[in-house]
C-alpha positions as CSV (number, residue, x, y, z in Angstrom):
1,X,74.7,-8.5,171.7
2,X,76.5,-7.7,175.3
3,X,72.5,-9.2,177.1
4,X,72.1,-12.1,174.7
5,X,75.5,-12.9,175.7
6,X,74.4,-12.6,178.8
7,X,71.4,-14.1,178.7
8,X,73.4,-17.4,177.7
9,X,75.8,-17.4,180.4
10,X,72.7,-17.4,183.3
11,X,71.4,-19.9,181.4
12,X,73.3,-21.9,184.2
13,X,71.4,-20.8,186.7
14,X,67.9,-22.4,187.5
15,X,66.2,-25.5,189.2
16,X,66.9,-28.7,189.8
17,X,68.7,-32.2,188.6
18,X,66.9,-34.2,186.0
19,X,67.9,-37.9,185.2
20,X,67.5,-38.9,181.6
21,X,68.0,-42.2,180.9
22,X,68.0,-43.3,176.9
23,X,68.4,-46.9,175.9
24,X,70.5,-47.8,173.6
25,X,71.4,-50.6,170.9
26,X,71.1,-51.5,167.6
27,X,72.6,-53.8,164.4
28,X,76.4,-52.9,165.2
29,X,76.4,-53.4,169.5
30,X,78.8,-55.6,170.4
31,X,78.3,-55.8,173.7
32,X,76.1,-54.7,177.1
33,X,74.9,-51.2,177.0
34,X,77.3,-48.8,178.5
35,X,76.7,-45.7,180.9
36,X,77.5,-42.5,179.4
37,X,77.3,-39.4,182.2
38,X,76.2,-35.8,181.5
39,X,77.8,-34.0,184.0
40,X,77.1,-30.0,183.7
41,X,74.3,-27.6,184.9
42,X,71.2,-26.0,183.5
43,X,72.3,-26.3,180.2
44,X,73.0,-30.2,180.7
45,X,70.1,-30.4,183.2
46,X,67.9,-28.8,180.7
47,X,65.7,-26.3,182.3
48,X,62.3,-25.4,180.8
49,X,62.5,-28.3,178.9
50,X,60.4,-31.9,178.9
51,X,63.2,-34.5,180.0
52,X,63.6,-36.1,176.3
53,X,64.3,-32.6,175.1
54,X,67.6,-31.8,177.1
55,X,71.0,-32.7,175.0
56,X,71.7,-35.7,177.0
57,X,68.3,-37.5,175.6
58,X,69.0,-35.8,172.3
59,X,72.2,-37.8,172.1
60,X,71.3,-41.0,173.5
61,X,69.0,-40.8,170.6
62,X,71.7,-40.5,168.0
63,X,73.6,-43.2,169.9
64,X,70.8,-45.4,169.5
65,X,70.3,-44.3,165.6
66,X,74.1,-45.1,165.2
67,X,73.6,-48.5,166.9
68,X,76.0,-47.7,169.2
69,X,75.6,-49.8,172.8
70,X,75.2,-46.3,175.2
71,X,72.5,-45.0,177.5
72,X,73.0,-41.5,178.8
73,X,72.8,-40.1,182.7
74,X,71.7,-36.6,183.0
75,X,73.7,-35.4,185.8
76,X,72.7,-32.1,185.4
77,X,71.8,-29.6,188.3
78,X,71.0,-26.0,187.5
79,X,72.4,-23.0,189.2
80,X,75.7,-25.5,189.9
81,X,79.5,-23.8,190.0
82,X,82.7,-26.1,189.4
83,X,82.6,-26.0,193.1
84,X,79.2,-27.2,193.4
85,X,79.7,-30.1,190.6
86,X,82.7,-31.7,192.5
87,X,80.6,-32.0,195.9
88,X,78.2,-34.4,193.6
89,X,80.7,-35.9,192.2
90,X,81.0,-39.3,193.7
91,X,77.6,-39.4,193.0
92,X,78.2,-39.3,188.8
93,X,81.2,-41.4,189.4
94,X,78.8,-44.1,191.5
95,X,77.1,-44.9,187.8
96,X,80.4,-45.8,186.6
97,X,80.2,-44.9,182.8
98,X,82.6,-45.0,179.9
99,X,82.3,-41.8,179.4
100,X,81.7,-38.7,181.5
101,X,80.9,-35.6,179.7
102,X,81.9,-32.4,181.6
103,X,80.4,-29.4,181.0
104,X,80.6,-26.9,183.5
105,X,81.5,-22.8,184.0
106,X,78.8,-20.7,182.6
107,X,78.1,-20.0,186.5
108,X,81.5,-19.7,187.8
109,X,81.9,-17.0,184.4
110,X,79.3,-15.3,185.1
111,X,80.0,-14.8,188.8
112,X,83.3,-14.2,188.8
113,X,84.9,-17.0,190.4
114,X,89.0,-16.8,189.9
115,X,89.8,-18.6,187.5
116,X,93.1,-20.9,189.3
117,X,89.8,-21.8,191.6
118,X,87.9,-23.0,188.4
119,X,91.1,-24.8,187.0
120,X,91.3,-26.8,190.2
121,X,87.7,-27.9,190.6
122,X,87.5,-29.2,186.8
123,X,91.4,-30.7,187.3
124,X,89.2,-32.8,190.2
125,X,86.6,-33.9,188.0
126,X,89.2,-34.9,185.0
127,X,91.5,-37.1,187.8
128,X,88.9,-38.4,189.2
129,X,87.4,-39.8,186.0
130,X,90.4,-40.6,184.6
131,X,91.6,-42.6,187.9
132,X,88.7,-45.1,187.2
133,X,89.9,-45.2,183.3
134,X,87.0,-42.9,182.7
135,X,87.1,-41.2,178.9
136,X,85.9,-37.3,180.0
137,X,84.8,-35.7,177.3
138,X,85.5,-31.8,178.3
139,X,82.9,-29.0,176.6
140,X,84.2,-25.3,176.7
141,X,82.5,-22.1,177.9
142,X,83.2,-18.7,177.7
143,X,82.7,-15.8,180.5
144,X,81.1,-12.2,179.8
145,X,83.9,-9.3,180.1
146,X,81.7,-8.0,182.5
147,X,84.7,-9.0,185.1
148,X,87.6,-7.6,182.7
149,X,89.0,-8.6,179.8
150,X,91.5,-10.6,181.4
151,X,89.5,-12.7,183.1
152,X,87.5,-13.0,180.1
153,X,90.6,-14.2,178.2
154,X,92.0,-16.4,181.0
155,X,89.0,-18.0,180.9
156,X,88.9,-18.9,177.2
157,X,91.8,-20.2,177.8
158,X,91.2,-22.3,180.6
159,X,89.6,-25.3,178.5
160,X,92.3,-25.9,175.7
161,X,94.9,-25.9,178.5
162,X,92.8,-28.4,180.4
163,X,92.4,-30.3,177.5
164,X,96.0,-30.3,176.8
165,X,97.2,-31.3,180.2
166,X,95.4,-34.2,180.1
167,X,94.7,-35.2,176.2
168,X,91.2,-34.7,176.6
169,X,88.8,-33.9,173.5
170,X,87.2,-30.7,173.6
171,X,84.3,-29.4,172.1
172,X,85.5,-25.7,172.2
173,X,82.4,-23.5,173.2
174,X,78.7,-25.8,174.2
175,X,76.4,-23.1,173.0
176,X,78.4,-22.2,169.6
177,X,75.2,-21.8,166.8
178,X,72.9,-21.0,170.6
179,X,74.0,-18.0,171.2
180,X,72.3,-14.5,170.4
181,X,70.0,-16.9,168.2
182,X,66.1,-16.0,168.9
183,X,65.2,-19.2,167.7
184,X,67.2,-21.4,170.1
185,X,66.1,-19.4,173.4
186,X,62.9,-19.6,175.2
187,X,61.1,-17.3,176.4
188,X,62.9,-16.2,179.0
189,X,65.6,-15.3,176.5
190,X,68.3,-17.0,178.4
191,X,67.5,-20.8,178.4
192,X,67.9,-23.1,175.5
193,X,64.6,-24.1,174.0
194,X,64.0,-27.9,171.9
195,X,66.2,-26.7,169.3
196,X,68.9,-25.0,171.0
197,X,69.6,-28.3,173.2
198,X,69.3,-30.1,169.9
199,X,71.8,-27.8,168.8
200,X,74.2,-28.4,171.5
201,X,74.0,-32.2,170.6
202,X,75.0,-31.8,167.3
203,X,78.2,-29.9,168.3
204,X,78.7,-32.5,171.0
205,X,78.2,-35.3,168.6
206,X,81.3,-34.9,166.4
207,X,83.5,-35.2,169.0
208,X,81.1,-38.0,171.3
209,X,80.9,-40.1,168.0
210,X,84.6,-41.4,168.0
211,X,84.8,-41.9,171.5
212,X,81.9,-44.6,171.2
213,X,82.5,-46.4,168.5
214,X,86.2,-46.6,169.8
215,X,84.8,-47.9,173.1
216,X,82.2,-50.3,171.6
217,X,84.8,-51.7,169.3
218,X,82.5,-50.5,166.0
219,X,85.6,-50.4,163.2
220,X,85.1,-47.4,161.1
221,X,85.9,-46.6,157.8
């Protein structure tokens, strides 16, 4: 269990940035499409996989299924840190979306990086989005104890408290139903395959959902 673990976590690490862009519309839009950004690492960027498989295409399809008025920007680069995301961060902010979608730290986990440094890199991203009246959508990670159990713990414990601090929806842990699964790995045994990134889409979408519809002015029942 300790190397599928592990095997998840590096599945940050790879090549590089893929834009995915998916169309969206349908019988409820109520206005011009909107920009939704990805903004993450391998597992955002997708590595190994065709462009249309990686969870930001998976959930522009659902967007467009739900007839919500959203295409999706994969701002995903693999092998990125926190550190690395804010240095491309004007670039994600440039698209100017609704909603930004962070999901970053299986590299800065898996390499140690303190975690007060992490906390300050992701509070970046969050102001920064929120400054421009940006809805951030914040996905948790978890870190291997292969740097202690305290950092392992302070690092679970990082996302709620970010999400807290600045009432942000959080989809608690990206790869939950991914991990130490076979079947959602490819070959490499540490990447996502077609069904684990259409796995991470389905435990995005619960949380994603609300935020459009609220957006798009779609009432709900």
């Amino acid at each position: 269990m300790r190397m599928l673990w592990l095997a998840a976590v590096v599945a940050a690490a790879g090549a590089g940035c893929t834009d995915t862009t998916s169309a969206a519309g349908g019988p409820t839009q109520v206005a011009a499409s909107q920009t939704i950004v990805a903004f993450g690492d391998s597992l955002t960027a997708g590595k190994g996989l065709d462009d249309d498989e990686a969870y930001p295409a998976v959930l522009g399809r659902m967007l467009r299924a739900a007839g919500l008025p959203f295409s999706i920007r994969n701002h995903g680069v693999s092998g990125d840190t926190s550190a690395d995301a804010v240095r491309r961060l004007d670039a994600a902010l440039a698209e100017s979306p609704a909603i930004m979608i962070v999901a970053l730290g299986a590299n800065d986990g898996l390499r140690g990086v303190p975690v007060a440094e992490v906390r300050r890199n992701l509070e970046t991203i969050i102001e920064a989005a929120q400054a421009r009246k940006i809805t951030v959508l914040l996905c948790g990670m978890e870190a291997l104890p292969i740097n202690g159990w305290e950092y392992t713990l302070a690092f679970h414990r990082l996302f709620p408290t970010l999400a807290e601090k600045y009432n942000v929806p959080l989809v608690p842990f990206l790869l939950n139903g991914v991990i130490g699964n076979p079947r959602m790995v490819q070959q490499d045994h540490v990447h996502p395959n077609a069904a684990g990134a259409a796995e991470m889409a389905r435990t995005i979408w619960p949380y994603l959902q609300p935020l459009a519809l609220q957006i798009a002015g779609v009432a709900t029942i």
